[in-house]
MIRODREN-99810 format. One record per atom (N, C-alpha, C): z negated, y, x. Coordinates in steps of 0.2 Angstrom, whole numbers, padded with zeros to 4 digits, always signed. Atoms other than C-alpha are relative to their C-alpha. Layout:
BEGIN
ZYX;...
This chain:
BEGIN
+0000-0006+0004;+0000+0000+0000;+0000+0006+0004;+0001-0008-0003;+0004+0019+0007;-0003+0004-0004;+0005-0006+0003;-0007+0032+0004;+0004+0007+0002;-0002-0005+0000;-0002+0047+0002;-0004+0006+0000;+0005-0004+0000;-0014+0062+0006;+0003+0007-0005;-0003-0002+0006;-0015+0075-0007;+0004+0008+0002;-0005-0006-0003;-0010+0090+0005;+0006-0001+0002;-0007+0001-0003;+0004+0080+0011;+0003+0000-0006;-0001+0002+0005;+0010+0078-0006;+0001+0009-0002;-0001-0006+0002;+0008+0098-0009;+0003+0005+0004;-0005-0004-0004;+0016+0103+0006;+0008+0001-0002;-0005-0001+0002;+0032+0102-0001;+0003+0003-0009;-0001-0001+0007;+0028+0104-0020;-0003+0006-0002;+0005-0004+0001;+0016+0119-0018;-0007-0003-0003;+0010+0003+0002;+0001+0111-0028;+0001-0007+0000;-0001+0006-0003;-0004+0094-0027;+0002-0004-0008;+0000-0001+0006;-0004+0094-0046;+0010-0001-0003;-0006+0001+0000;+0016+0097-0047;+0001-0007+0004;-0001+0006-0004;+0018+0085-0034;+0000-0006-0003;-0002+0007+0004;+0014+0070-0043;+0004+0001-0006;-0006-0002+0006;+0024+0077-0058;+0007+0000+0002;-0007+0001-0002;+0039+0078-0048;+0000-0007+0003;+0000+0007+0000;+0036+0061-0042;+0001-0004-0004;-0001+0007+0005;+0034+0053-0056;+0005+0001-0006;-0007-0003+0004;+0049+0063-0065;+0005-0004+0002;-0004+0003-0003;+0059+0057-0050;+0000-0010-0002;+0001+0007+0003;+0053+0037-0052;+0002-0001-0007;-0003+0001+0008;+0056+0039-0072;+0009-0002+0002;-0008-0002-0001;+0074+0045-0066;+0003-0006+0003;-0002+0007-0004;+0076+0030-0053;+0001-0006-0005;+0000+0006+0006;+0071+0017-0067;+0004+0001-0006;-0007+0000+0004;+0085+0022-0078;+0007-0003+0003;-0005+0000-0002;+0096+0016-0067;+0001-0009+0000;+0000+0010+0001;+0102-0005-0067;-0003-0003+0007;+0003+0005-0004;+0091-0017-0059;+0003+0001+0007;-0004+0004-0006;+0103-0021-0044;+0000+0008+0002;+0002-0007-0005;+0103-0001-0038;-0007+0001+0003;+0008+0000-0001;+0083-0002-0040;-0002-0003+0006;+0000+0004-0003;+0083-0017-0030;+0003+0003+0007;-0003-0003-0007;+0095-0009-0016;-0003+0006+0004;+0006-0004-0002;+0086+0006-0014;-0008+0000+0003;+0005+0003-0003;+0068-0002-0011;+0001-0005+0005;-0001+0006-0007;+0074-0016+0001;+0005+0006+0006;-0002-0004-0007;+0084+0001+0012;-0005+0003+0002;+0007-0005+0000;+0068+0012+0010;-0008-0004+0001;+0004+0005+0001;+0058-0003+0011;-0008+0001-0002;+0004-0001+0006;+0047+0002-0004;+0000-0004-0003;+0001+0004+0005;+0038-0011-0015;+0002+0004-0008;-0003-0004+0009;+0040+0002-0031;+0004+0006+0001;-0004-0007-0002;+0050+0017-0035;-0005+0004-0001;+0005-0006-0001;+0033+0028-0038;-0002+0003+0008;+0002+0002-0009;+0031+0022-0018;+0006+0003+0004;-0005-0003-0002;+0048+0029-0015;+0001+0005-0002;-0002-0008+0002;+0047+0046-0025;-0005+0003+0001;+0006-0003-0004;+0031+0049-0015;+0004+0002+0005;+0000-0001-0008;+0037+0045+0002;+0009+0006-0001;-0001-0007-0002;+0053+0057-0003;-0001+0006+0001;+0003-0005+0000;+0044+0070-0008;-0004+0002+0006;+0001-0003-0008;+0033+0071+0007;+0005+0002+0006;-0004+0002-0006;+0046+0068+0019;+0007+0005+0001;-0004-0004+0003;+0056+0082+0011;+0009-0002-0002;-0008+0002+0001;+0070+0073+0006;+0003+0001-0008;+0001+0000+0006;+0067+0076-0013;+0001+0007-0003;+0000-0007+0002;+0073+0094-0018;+0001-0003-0008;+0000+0000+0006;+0068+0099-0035;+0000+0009-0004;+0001-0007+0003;+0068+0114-0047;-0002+0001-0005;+0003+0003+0005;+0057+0119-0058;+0004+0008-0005;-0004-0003+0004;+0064+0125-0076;-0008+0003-0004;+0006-0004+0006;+0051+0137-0089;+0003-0005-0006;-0002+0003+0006;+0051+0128-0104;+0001+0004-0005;-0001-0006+0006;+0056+0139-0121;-0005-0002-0004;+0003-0001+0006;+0044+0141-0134;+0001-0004-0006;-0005+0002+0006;+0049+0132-0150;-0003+0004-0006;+0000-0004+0007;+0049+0142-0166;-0003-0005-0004;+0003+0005+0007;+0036+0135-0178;+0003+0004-0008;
């Protein structure tokens, strides 16, 4: 298991707070994809999960993200 320290994880994301939201945004985004991609990407990255793979992007800065304001919705 990699550990991920929570500065290292806010170094690239500003808080550490974001950082697992872009991680695990990322990982949602991964696991849409068909098995056999899943598979290829954890055996290059040699990552057990894809949460363990949109960490170590994200620290390593390999993981560019952009955050959107969300609108309001009219009740």
């Amino acid at each position: 298991m990699e550990i991920f320290t929570p500065a290292d994880a806010a170094r690239n994301a500003g808080t550490k707070y974001r950082s697992i939201l872009v991680a695990a945004r990322f990982a949602r985004y991964l696991n849409e994809f068909p098995k056999d991609r899943q598979v290829q990407w954890t055996e290059n990255e040699r990552a057990m999960k894809l949460t363990t793979l949109a960490m170590r992007k994200l620290v390593s800065g390999d993981l560019n993200f952009r955050e959107l304001r969300r609108r309001r919705s009219e009740v």
